[in-house]
C-alpha positions as CSV (number, residue, x, y, z in Angstrom):
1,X,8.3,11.6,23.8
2,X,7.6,8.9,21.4
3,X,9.5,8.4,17.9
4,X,7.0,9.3,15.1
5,X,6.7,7.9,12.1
6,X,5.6,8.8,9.1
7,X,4.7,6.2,6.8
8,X,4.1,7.0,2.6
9,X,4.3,4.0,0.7
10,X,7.3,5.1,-1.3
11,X,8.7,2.3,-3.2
12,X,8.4,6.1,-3.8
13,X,-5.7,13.1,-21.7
14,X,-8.6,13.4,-19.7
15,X,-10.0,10.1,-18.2
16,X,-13.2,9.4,-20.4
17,X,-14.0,6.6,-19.0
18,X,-15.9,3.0,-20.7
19,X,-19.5,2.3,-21.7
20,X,-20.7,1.3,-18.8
21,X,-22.6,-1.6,-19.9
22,X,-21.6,-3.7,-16.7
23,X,-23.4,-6.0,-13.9
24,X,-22.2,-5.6,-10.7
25,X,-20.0,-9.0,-10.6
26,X,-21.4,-11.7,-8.7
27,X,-19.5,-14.7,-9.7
28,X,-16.0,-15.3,-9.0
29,X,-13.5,-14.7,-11.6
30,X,-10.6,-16.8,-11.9
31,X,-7.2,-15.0,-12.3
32,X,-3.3,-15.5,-13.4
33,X,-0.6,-13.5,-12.8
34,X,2.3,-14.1,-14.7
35,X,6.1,-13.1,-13.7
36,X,8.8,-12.7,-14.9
37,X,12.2,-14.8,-12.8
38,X,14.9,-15.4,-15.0
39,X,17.7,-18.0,-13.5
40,X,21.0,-16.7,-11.2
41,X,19.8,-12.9,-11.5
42,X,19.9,-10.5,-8.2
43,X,16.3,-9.4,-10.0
44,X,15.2,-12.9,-10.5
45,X,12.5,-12.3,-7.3
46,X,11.5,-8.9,-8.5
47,X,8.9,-9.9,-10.7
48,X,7.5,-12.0,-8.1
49,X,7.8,-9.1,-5.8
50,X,5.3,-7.1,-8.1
51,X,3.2,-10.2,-8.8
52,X,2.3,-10.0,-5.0
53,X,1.6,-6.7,-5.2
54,X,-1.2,-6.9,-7.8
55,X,-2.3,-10.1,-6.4
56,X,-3.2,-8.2,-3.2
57,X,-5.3,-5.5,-4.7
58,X,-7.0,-8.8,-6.9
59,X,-8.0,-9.2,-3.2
60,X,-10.2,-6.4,-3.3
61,X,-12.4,-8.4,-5.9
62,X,-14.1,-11.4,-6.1
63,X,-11.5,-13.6,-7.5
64,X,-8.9,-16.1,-7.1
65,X,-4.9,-16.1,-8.1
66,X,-2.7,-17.9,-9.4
67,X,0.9,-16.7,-9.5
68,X,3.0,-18.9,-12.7
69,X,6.6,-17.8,-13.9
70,X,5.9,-16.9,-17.4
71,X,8.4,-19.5,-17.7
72,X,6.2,-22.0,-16.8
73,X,3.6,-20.8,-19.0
74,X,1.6,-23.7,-21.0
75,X,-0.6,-23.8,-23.7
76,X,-4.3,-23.2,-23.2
77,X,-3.7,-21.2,-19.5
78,X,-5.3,-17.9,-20.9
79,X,-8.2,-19.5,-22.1
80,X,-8.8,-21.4,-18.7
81,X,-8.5,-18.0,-16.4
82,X,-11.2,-14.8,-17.3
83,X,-8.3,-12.5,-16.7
84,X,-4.5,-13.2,-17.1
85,X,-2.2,-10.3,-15.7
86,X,1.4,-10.3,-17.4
87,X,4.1,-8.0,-15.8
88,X,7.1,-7.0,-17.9
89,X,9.6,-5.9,-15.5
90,X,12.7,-7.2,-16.5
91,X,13.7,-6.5,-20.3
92,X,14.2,-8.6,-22.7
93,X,13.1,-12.2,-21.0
94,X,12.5,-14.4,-22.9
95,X,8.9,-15.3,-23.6
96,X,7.3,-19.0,-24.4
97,X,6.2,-19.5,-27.7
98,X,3.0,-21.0,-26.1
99,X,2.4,-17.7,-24.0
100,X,2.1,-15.2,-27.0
101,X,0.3,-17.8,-29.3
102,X,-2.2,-17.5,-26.6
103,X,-2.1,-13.8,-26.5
104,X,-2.7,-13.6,-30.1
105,X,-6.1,-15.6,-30.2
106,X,-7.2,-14.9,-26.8
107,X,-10.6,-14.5,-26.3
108,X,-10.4,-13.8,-22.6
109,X,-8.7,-10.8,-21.3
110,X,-5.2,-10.4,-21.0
111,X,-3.3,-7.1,-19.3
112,X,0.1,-6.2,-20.2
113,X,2.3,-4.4,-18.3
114,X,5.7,-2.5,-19.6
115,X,8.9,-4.5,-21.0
116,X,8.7,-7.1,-24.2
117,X,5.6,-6.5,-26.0
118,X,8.3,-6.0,-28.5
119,X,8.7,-9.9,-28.4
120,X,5.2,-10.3,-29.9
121,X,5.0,-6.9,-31.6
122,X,7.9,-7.0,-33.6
123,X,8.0,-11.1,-34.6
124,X,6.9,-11.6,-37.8
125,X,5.5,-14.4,-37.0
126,X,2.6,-13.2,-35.5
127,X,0.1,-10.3,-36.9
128,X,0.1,-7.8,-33.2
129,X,-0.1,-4.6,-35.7
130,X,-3.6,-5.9,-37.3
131,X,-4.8,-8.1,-34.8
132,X,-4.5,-5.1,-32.6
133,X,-5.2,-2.0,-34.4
134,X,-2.2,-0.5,-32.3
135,X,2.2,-0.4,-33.0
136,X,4.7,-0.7,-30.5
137,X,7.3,1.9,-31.5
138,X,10.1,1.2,-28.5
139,X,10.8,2.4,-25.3
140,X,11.5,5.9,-23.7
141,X,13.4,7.0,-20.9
142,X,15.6,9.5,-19.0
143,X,15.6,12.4,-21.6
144,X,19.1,12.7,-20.9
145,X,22.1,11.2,-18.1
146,X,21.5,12.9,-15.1
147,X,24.7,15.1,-14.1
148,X,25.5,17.7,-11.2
149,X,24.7,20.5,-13.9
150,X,21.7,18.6,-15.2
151,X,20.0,16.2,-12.1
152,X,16.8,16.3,-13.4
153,X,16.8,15.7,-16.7
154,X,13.0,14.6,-17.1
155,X,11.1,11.4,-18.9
156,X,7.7,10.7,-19.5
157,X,6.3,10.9,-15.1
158,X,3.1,12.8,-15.4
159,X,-0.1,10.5,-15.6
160,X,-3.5,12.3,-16.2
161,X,-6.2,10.6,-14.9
162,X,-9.5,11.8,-14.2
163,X,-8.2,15.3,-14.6
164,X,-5.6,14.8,-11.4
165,X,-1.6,15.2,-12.6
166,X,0.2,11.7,-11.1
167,X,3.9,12.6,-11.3
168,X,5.8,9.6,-10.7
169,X,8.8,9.0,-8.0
170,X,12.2,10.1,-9.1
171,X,15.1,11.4,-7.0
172,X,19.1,11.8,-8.3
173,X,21.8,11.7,-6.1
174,X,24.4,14.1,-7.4
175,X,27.5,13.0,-5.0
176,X,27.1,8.9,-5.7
177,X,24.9,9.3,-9.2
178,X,22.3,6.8,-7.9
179,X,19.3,7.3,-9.3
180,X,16.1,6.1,-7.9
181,X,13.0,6.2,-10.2
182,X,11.3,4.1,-12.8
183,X,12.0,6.0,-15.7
184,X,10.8,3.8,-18.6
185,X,7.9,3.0,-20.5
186,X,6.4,1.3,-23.9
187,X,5.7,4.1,-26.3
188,X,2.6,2.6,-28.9
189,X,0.6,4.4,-31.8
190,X,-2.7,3.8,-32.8
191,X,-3.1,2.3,-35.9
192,X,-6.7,1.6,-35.9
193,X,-9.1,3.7,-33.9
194,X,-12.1,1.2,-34.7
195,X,-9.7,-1.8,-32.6
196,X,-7.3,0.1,-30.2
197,X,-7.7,3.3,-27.8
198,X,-5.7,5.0,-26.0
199,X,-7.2,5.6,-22.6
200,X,-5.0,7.4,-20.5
201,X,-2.4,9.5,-20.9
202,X,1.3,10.0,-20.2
203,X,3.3,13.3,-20.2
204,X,7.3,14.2,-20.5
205,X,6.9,17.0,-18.6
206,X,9.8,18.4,-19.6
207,X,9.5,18.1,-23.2
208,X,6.0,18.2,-23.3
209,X,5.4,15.4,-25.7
210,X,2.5,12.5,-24.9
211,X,1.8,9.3,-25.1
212,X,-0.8,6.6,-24.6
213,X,-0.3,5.3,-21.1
214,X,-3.0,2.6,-21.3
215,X,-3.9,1.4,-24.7
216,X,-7.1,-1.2,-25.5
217,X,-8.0,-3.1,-28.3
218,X,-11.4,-5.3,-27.3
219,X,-10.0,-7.5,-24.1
220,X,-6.2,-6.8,-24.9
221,X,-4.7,-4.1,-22.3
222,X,-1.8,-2.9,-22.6
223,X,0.3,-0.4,-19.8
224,X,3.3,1.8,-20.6
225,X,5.2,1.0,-17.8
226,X,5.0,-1.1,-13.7
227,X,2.7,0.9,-11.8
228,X,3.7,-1.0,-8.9
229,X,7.3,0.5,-8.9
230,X,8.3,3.1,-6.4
231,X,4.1,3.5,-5.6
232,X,2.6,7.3,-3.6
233,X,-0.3,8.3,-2.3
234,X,-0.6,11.0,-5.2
235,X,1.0,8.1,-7.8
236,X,-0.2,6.2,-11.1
237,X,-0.3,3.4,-8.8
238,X,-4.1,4.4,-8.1
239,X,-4.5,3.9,-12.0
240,X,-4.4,0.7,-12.3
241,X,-6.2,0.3,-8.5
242,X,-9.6,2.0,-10.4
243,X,-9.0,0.3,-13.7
244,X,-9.0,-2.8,-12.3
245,X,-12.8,-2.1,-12.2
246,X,-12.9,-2.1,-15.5
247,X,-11.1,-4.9,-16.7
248,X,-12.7,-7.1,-14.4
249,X,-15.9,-5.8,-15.3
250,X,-17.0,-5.3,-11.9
251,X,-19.7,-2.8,-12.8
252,X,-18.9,-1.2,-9.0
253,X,-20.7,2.1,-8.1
254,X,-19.3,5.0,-6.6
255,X,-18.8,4.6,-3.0
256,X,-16.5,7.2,-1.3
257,X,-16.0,6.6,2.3
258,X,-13.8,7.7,5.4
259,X,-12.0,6.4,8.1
260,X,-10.0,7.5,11.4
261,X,-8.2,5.8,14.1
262,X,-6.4,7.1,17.2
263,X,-2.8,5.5,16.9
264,X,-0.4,3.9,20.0
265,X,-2.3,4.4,22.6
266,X,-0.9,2.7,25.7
267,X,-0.9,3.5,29.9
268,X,0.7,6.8,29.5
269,X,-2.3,8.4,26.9
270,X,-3.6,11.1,28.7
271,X,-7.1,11.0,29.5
272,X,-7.3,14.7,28.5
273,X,-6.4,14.8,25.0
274,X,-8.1,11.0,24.2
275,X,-11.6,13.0,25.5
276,X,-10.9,16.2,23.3
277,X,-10.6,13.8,20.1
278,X,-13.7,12.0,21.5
279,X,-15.9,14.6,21.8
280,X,-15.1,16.5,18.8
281,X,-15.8,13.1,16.8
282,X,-19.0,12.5,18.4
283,X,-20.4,16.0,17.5
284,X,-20.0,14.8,14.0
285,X,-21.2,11.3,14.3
286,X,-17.8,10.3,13.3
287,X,-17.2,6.5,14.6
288,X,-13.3,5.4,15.2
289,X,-10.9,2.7,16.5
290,X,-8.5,2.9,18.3
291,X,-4.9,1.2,18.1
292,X,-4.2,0.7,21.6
293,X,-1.0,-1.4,23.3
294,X,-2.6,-3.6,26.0
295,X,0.9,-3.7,28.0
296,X,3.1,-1.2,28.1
297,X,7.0,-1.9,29.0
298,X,10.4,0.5,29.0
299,X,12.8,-2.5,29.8
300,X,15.9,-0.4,30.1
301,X,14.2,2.7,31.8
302,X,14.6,5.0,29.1
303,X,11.9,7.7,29.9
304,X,11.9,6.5,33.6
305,X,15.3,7.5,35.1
306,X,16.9,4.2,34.4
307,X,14.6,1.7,36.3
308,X,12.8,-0.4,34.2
309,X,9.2,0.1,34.0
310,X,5.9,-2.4,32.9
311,X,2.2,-1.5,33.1
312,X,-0.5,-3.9,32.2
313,X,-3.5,-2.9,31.3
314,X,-5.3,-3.8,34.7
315,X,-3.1,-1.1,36.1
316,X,-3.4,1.2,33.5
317,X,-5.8,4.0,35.1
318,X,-5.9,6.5,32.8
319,X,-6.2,4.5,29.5
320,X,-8.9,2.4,30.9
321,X,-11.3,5.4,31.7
322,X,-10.4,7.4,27.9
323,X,-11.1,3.3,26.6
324,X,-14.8,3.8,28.6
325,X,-15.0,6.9,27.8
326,X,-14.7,6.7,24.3
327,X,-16.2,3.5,23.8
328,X,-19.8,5.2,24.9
329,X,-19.3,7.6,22.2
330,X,-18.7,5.5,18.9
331,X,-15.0,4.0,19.5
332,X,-13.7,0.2,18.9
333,X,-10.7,-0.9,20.1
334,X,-8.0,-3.0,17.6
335,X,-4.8,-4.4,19.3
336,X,-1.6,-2.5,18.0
337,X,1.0,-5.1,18.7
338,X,1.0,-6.7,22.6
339,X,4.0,-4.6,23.4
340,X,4.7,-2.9,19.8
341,X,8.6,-3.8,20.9
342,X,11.0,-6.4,21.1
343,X,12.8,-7.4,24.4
344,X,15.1,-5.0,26.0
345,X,17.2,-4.5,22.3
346,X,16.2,-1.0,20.5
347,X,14.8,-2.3,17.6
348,X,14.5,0.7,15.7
349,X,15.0,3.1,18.6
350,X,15.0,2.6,22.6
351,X,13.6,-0.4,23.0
352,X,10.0,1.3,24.6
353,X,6.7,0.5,23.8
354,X,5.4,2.6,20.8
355,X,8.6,3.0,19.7
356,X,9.9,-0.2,17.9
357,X,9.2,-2.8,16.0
358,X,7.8,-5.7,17.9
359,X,7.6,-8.6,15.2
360,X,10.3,-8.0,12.9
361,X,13.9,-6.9,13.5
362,X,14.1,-3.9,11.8
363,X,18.2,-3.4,13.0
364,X,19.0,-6.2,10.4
365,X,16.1,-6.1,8.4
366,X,15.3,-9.7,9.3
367,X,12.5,-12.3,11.1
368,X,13.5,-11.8,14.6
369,X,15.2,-15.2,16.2
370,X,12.7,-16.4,17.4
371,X,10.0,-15.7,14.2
372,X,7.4,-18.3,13.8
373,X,3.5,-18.5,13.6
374,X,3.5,-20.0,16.7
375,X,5.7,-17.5,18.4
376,X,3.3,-14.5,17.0
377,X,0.4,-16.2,17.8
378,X,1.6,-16.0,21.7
379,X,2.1,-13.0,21.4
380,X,-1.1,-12.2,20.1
381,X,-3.0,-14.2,22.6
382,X,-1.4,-13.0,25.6
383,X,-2.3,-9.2,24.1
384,X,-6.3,-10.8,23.7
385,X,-5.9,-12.0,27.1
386,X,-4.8,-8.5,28.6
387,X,-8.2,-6.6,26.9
388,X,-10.5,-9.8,27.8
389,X,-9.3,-9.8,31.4
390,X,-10.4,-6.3,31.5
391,X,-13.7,-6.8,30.1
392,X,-13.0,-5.4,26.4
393,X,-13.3,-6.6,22.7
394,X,-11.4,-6.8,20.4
395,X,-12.0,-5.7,17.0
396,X,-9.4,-6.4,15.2
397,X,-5.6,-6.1,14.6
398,X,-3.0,-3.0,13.2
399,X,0.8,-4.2,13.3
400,X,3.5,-2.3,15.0
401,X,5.3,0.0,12.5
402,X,3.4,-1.7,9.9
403,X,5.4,-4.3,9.6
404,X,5.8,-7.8,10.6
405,X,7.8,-10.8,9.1
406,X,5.6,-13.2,6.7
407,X,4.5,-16.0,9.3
408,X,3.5,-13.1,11.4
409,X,1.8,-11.6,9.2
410,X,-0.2,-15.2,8.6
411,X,-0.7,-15.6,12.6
412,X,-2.5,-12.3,12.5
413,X,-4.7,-13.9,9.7
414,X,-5.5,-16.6,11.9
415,X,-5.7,-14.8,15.0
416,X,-7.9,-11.6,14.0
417,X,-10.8,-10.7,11.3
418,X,-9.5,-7.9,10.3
419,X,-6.6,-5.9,9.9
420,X,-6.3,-1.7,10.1
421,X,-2.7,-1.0,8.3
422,X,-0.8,-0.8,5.3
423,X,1.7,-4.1,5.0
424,X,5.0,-5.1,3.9
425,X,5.1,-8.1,1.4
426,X,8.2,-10.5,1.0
427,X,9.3,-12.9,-1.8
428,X,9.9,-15.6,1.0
429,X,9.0,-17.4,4.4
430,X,12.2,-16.5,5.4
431,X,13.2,-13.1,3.4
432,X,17.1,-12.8,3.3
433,X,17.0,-9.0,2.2
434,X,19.6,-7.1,0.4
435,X,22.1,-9.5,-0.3
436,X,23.1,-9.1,-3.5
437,X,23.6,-12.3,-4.3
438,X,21.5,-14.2,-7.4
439,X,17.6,-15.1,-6.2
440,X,17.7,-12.7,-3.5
441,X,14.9,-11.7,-1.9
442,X,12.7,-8.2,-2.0
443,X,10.4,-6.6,0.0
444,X,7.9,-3.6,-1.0
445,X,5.8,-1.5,1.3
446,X,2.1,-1.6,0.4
447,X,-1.1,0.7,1.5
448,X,-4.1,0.1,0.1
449,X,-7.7,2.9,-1.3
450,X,-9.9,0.0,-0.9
451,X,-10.9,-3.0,1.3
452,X,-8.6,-5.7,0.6
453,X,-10.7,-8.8,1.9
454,X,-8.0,-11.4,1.9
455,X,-4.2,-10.4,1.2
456,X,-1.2,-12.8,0.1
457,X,-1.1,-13.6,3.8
458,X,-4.7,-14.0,4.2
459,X,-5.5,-10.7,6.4
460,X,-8.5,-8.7,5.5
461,X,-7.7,-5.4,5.1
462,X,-9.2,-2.6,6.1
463,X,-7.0,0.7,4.2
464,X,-5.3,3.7,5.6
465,X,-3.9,5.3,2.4
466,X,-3.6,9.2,4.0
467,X,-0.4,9.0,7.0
468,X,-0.7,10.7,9.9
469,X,-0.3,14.4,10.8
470,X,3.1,14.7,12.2
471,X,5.6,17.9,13.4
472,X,8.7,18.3,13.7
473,X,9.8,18.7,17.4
474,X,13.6,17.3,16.8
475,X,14.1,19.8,20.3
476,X,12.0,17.7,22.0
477,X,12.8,14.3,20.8
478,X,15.6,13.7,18.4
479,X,13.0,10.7,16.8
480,X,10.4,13.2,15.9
481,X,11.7,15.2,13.1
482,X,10.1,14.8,10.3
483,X,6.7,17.4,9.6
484,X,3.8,16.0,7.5
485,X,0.8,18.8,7.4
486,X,-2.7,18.1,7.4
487,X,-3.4,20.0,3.8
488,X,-0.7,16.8,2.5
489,X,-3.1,14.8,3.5
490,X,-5.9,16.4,2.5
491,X,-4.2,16.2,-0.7
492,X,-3.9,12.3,-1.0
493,X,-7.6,12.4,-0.2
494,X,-8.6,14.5,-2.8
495,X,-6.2,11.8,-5.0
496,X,-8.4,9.1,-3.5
497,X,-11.6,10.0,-5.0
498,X,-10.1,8.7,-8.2
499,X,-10.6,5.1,-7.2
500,X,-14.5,5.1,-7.5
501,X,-14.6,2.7,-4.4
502,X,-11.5,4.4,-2.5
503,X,-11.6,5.4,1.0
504,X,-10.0,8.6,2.7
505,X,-8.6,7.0,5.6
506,X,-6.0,8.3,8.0
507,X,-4.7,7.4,11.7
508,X,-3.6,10.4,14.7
509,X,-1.4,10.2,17.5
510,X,-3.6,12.0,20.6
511,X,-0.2,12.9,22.3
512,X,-0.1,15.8,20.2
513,X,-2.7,17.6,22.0
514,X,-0.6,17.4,24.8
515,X,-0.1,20.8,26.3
516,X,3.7,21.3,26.9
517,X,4.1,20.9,22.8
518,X,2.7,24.1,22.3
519,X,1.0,22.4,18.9
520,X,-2.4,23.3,16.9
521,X,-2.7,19.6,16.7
522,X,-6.4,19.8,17.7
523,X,-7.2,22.4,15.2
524,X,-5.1,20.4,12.6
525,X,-7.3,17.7,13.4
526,X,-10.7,19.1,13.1
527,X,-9.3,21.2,9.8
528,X,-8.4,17.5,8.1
529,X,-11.6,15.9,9.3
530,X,-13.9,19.1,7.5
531,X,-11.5,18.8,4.7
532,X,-12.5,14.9,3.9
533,X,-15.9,15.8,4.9
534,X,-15.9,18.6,2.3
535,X,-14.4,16.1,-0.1
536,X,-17.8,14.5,-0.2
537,X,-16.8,11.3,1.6
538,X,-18.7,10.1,4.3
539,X,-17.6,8.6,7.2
540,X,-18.2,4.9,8.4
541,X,-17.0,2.4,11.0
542,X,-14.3,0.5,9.9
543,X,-14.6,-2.3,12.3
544,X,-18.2,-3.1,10.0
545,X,-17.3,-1.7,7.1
546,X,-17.7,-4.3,3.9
């Protein structure tokens, strides 16, 4: 039995809405993202870190990016972009004199996100308050020091938007007093309702008290805290994913849709349980892809009594005729790794196809030895070569584990159309994670509501922002133990319909339907499926899909 995996990007008022006085865009826009990356810091990357992560939903639109240090900010780069994107995230750095002169007499839009408004707000040197129409009072966080007796002691983590609760991440380790959450924000007033609004709120849910969580004033925007910290499926991280809409003026209409692939299949998918999915989705005129391993390898004999095993996909009976099979009835096929594992080292697990990671050495959290785009790029090719030998196409690409090192990530860019996955994003070439010393380097886990059409790698992007029904059978397999229901995910659906162009889209593992698990996976399935159906999305195939 395969490990399972499921993967939630955790890094983990009343929406009224604007006049919609908008044209759909048709030009390009030209964007700037600045970041903050102070000198000899262990944080001096994050900023960049987040920088990427908004750079990659800009993807979505029809823009380009530039990513400046706010450091490196000079006079007269607001006016020359139609939308510059400053992210606060690490307080009190300093800011260029240049940088908020432009701010003040900007006449294109600028977005503002968290830490050192105070900078501009409180210098007497400029006029924020009237020039504005709205204060910035300070910040607010933790109500109180978490303790033993007190671990949750609440801040402002409820976002309402578009009458959906969005509770934000937080988790308190009582033995080591780590916390992990994002617990500050920007607290501002409105001083002038005929200049500023507040748009969307904020709640502390434990004392009860609100704030703005997005406040306007004409094409200034300002938000109370990162929305790209610690993101979910159910977070405020699809906020600023809709918004975006509206401060790029997009004019986009409402365009719900849903996707569903068939994940890992390789030579030992049953025929059986790929033809129940098949036929149940063809009854509903549902198309789907399917992330299938074109050679399947066990190099140390794990699940075959110790004796190595490899099957390529010419031998591959049974896959083959569910690929035929399924392929008459409204599947495409996208390669899911050549042999989604590296060598014969277990790289997370056993070292089996399915299992592990294949282009990124997930033991040490590093590029593999021998990472380069050239390196992937074989890979790649010698998959292609496996399905085109056979007599199939390729569609398009979905890395294994959803991860893959940063020149990877570009040879997959060169190699395939598309991509069906969430990603992982690094603040190098050659990401030395975790060390703790200054200018280290981050990575952040990233999944996506809408069509990203070109990333910071340069994939397109086709999203899968629901996971994957999973159970927990650690009797069976010691790797499968973690349970994630299909009514969760019916959930993050319901969450999607918030982005006005987000999908519903969701991948499933057919060896569920396998008999000797005993499992209402079928069921499960079809319940999910109804459910997004229900939802009022409609389903489309991905591998066309604009």
């Amino acid at each position: 039995m395969k490990k399972i995996i499921l993967i939630i990007a955790l890094m983990a008022g009343f929406w009224q809405g604007l006049p919609s006085t908008a044209q759909a865009q048709t030009t390009t826009l030209h964007t700037m993202i600045l970041y903050d990356n102070p000198a000899n810091d262990p944080y001096s990357k994050l900023g960049l870190m987040y920088a990427i992560m908004l750079r990659n939903l800009l993807g979505h639109f029809n823009t380009t990016v530039d990513l400046v240090p706010v450091q490196n900010y000079t006079t007269g780069q607001i006016g020359a972009h139609d939308a510059t994107f400053y992210i606060g995230d690490y307080y009190n750095n300093p800011l260029p004199a240049a940088f908020m002169s432009d701010v003040m007499s900007a006449t294109k839009t600028v977005v503002w996100f968290k830490y050192n408004l105070w900078e501009i707000a409180w210098n007497t040197a400029y006029t924020f308050n009237q020039t504005f129409g709205f204060s910035f009072l300070g910040l607010a966080g933790l109500n109180a020091t978490p303790s033993s007796s007190n671990p949750t002691p609440g801040f402002y983590d409820t976002v309402t938007y578009k009458n959906l609760p969005m509770v934000k991440y937080y988790a308190y380790n009582a033995t080591t007093g780590v916390v992990e959450a994002d617990p500050d924000i920007g607290l501002t007033q409105v001083l002038d309702s005929t200049k500023a609004q507040s748009l969307v709120t904020i709640t502390n849910s434990t004392t009860k008290a609100t704030a703005p969580y997005i406040m306007r004033s004409g094409n200034f925007w300002y938000f109370a805290d990162n929305p790209f910290s610690y993101i979910g499926t159910t977070d405020r991280y699809l906020v600023i994913c809709d918004v975006l809409h509206d401060i790029l003026n997009t004019g986009a209409p409402v365009n719900h849709r849903a996707l569903v692939r068939l994940e890992d299949l390789d030579a030992y998918t049953t025929t059986s349980s790929m033809r129940q999915l098949t036929n149940y989705l063809y009854s509903k005129h549902i198309p789907f892809t399917m992330a299938t391993i074109p050679l399947y390898t066990d190099p140390n004999g794990y699940y075959n009594g110790g004796v190595p095993e490899t099957i390529h996909l010419a031998q591959a009976t049974g896959l083959k005729s569910a690929l035929n099979y399924a392929l008459l009835h409204g599947g495409s096929i996208v390669m899911h790794g050549y042999t989604h594992q590296y060598d014969s080292t277990p790289n997370l697990q056993n070292a089996v196809s399915g299992n592990d990671y294949e282009f990124w050495y997930a033991v040490q959290d590093r590029p593999v030895d021998e990472d380069s785009e050239q390196w992937a790029e074989g890979r790649m090719q010698d998959g292609l070569a496996e399905f085109t030998s056979n007599g199939y196409k390729v569609a398009g690409w979905a890395s294994p584990q959803y991860q893959m090192s940063p020149l990877a990530s570009q040879a997959a860019a060169a190699e395939f159309p598309t991509s069906f996955q969430r990603a992982v994003y690094y603040t190098a070439t050659n990401p030395q994670i975790g060390t703790g010393a200054a200018n280290q380097d981050f990575s952040a886990g990233q999944f996506f509501p809408y069509i990203i059409n070109s990333d910071y790698y340069g994939e397109r992007i086709i999203p899968e922002n629901m996971g994957s029904i999973q159970y927990n059978i650690c009797n069976i397999d010691p790797f499968s133990c973690i349970a994630y229901t299909w009514q969760q995910m019916l959930t993050n659906a319901q969450y999607a319909l918030v982005v006005r162009d987000g999908f519903a889209s969701f991948f499933f593992h057919p060896y569920w339907l396998e008999p000797n698990l005993k499992l209402p996976a079928l069921q499960d399935f079809e319940s999910l499926v109804s459910g997004i159906t229900n939802l009022g999305f409609t389903w489309v195939d991905g591998t066309t899909a604009k």
